[in-house]
C-alpha positions in Angstrom: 14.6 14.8 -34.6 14.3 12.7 -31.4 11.0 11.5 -30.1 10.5 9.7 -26.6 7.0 8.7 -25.7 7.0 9.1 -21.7 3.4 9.1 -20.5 3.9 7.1 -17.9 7.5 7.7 -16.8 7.0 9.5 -13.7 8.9 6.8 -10.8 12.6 6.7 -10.5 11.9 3.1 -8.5 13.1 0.1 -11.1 12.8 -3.4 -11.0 14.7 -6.1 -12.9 13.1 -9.5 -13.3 15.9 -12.0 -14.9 14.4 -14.3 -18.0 15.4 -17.3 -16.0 12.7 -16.2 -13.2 9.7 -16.5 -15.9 7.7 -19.5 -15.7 4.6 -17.9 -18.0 6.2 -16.4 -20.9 3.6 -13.1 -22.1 2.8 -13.3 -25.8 -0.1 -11.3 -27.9 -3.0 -13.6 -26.4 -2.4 -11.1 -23.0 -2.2 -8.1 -24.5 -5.0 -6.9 -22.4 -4.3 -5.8 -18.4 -6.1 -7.2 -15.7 -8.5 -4.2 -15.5 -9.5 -4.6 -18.7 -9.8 -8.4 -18.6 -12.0 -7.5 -16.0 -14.7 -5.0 -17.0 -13.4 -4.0 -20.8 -15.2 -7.7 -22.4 -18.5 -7.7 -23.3 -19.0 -11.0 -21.8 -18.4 -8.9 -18.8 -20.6 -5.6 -19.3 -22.2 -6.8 -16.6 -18.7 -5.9 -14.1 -18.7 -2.5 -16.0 -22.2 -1.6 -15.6 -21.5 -2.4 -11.5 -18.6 0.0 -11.8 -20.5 2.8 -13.4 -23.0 2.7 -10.9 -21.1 2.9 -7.9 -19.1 5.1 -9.3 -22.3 7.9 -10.3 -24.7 6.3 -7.2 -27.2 5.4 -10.6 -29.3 1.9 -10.7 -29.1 1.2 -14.1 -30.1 -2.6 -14.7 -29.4 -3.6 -18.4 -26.2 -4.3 -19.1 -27.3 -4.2 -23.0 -28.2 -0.8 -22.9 -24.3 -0.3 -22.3 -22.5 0.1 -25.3 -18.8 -1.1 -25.4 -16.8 1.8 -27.8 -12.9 1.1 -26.9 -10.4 2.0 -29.5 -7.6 0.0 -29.6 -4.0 2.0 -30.0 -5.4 5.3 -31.0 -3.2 7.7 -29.5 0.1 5.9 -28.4 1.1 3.1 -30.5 1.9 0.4 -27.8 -0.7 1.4 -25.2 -4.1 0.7 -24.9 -6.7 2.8 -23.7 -8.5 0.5 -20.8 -12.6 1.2 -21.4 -15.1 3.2 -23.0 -18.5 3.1 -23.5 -21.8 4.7 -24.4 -24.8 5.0 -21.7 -27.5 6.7 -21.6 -26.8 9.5 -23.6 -23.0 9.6 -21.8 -19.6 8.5 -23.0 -17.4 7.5 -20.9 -13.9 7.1 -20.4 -12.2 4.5 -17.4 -8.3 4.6 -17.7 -6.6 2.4 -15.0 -3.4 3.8 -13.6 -0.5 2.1 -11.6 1.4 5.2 -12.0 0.7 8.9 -11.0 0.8 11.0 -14.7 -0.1 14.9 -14.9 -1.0 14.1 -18.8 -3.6 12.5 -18.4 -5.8 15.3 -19.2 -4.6 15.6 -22.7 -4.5 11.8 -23.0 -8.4 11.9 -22.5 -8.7 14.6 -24.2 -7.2 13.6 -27.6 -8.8 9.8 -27.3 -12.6 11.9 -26.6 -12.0 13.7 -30.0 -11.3 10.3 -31.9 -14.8 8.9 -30.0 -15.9 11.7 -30.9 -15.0 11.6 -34.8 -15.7 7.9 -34.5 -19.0 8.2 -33.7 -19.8 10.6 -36.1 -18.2 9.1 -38.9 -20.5 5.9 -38.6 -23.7 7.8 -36.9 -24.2 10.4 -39.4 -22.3 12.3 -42.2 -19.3 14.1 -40.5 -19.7 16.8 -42.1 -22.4 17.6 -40.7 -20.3 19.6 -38.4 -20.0 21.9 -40.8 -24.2 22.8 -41.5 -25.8 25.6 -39.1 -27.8 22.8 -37.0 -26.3 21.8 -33.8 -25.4 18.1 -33.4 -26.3 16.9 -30.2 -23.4 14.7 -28.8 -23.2 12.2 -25.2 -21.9 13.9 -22.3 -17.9 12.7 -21.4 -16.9 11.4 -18.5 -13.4 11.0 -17.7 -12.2 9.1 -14.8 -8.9 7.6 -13.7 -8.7 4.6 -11.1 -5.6 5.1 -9.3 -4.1 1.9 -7.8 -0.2 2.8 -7.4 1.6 3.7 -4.3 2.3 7.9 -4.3 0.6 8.4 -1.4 -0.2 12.4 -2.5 -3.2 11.2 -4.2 -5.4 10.9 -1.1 -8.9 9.9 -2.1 -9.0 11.7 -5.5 -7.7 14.6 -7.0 -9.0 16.5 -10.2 -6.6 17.1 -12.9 -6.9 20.0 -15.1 -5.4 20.4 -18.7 -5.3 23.9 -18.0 -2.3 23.1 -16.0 0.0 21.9 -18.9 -0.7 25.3 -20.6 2.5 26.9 -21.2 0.8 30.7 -20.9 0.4 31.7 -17.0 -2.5 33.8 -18.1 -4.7 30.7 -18.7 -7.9 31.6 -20.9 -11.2 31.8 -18.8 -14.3 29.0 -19.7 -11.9 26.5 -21.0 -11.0 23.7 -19.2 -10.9 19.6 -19.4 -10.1 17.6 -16.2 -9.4 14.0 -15.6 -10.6 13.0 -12.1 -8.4 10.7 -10.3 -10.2 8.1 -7.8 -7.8 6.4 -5.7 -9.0 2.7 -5.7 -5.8 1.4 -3.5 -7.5 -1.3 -0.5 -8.2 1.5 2.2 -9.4 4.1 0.3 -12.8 4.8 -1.1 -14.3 2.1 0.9 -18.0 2.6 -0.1 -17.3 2.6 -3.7 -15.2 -0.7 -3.2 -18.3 -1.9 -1.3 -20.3 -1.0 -3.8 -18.5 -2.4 -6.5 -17.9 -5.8 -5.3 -15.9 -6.7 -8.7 -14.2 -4.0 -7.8 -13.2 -4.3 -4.3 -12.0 -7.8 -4.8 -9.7 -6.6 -7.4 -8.1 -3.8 -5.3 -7.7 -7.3 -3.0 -6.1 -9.0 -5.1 -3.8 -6.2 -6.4 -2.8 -5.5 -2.9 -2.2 -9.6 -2.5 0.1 -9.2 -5.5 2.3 -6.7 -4.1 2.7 -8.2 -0.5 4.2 -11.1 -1.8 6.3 -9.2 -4.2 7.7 -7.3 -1.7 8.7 -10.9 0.2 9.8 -12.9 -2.8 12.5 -11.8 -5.5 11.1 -14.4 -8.1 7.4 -12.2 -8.9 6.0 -15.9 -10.7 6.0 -17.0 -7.3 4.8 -14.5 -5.6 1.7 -14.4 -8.2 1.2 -17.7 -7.8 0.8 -17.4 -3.8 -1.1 -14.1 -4.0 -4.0 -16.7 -6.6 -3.5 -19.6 -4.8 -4.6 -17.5 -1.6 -7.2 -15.6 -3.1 -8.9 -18.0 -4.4 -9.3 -19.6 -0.9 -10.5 -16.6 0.2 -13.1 -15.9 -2.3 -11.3 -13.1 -4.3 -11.8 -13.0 -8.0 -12.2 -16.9 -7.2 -14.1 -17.8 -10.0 -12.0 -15.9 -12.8 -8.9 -16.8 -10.9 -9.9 -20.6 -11.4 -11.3 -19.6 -15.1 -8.5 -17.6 -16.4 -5.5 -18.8 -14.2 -2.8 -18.6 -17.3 -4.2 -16.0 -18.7 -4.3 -13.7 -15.0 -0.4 -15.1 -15.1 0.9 -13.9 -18.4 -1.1 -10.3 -17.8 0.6 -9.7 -14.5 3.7 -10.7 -15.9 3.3 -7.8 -18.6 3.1 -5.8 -17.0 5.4 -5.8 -14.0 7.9 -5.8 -17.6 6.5 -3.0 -18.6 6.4 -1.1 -15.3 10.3 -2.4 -15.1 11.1 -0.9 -18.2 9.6 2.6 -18.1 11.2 2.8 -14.4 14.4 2.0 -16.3 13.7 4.7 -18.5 12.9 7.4 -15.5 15.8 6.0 -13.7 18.0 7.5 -16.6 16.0 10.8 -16.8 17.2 11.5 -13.2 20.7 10.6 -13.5 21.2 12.4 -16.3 19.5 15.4 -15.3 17.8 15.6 -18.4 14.7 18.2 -17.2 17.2 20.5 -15.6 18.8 20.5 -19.1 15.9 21.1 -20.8 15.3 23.9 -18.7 18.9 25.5 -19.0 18.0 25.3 -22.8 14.9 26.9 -22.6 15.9 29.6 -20.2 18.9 30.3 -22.9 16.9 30.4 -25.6 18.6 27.8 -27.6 17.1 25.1 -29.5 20.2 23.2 -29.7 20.9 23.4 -25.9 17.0 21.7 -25.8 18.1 18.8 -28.4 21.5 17.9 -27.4 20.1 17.5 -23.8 17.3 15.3 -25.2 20.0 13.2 -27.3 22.4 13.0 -23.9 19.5 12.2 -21.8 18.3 9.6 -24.7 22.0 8.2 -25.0 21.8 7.6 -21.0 18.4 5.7 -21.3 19.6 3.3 -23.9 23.0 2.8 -22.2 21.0 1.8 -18.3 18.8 -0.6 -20.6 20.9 -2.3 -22.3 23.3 -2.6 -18.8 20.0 -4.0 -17.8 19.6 -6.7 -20.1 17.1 -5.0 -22.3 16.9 -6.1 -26.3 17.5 -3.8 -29.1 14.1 -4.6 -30.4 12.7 -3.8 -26.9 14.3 -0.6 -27.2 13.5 0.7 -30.0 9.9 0.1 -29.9 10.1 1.8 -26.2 11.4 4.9 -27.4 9.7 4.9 -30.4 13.3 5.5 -32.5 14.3 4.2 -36.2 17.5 1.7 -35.8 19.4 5.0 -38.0 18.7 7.0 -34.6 19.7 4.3 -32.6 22.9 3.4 -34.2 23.7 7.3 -34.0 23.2 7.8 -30.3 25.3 4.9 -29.8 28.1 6.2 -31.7 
């Protein structure tokens, strides 16, 4: 059986960035994106305890009353979910999205019941769950910050896990949403004001991209959108700090983001969901599964035109070299 892990393959835009063209070569000290570099350290609770809130219009003042709870690689191996944290009898969740995805309900949902378990597997006994008293647990919150370009998301938009349902008839009293704050420079303006960390980052995002769009070699166009930020008083003194470090994450990233849009590129050209659908609509299982091996076969063959390792691939697709070797031949 094939697997493909596509939770963020939903652009059909693709990038390739030649090896030639990278001056700051990412390697497991930057495993960490810029968001999280930002306001998922404890050295900087402070940043997160800002964010929180603007984001809830609340004065809290300690940053030590804000506990830090992040689990690394829970749900999909290679991904990490960005911050979470405990205040005030709350849990919250902040994922950071450059992509729109419609699962991230069930994302948030699956990583709340392993905070969930976490907590009460080093709180209390967990089964616990199981005796006739109710165990009081922190309120979720689930927010997305939105900072890619699909200009449908507006200002926010709340998505429901009720919508990935397959029934029509969806159950009433049972829902889970993620809500979606669009944090692109333009939008939300008073919560960018009010978060200054915040504001300055949607900056320097939107620095990033300007010279992107201007210079084919993205080192140099990093390097311009620091170099000008940091006259400008943007992220200045983390920019100065962390210079490398900013380099390698953004870097990363964009070879990430290049490599999923490979992967979406070859979902449209092959047609793959309208042959899911003819499957489905036939009733055959095997219609489904040779459409997901063609459509898998496709993906591997565009990666691999685009300079993509072996090694890269399989750990993209999340396939054993055995599958591999038989969807090449």
């Amino acid at each position: 059986m094939y697997f493909l892990n596509y939770s963020n393959i939903t652009s059909s835009k693709y990038f390739v960035l030649k090896e030639e063209s990278v001056k700051y070569k990412a390697n497991d000290r930057y495993k960490d994106n810029l968001f999280r570099f930002i306001f998922g350290r404890e050295e900087n609770k402070q940043n997160l305890l800002d964010l929180y809130n603007a984001l809830n219009n609340s004065n809290y003042r300690n940053k030590d009353e804000l506990e830090i709870n992040t689990l690394d690689n829970v749900i999909y191996m290679r991904m990490k979910n960005d911050v979470s944290f405990v205040l005030d009898n709350q849990m919250v969740l902040l994922e950071h999205q450059s992509k729109y995805n419609p699962n991230m309900p069930l994302r948030g949902f699956l990583y709340f019941a392993k905070l969930y378990e976490t907590r009460l597997a080093t709180e209390m006994n967990l089964k616990n769950i199981y005796y006739p008293k109710l165990i009081k647990i922190p309120t979720p919150q689930y927010i997305v910050l939105y900072n890619g370009t699909d200009r449908k998301i507006g200002e926010s938009i709340t998505l429901k896990l009720s919508d990935a349902f397959e029934d029509d008839d969806k159950p009433e009293g049972y829902e889970w949403t993620a809500k979606m704050i669009n944090i692109n420079l333009g939008k939300n303006k008073e919560l960018l004001l009010k978060c200054k960390i915040l504001g300055e980052y949607s900056s320097f995002v939107d620095c990033v991209r300007k010279y992107s769009r201007i210079n084919n070699d993205f080192t140099i166009a990093i390097d311009k959108a620091v170099n000008e930020c940091i006259k400008k008083g943007i992220l200045k003194d983390l920019l100065i700090k962390y210079s490398v470090e900013v380099k390698n994450m953004l870097l990363t990233e964009f070879d990430e983001e290049k490599d999923w849009a490979i992967i979406a590129k070859g979902f449209e050209e092959i047609g793959y969901e309208k042959g899911i659908e003819k499957g489905r609509k036939e009733g055959k299982e095997e219609g489904k599964k040779e459409g997901m091996k063609e459509g898998m076969k496709n993906i591997i063959n565009i990666m691999l035109s685009n300079g993509t390792s072996k090694e890269t691939i399989l750990k993209q697709m999340n396939i054993s070299n055995e599958e591999y070797d038989n969807l090449i031949n």
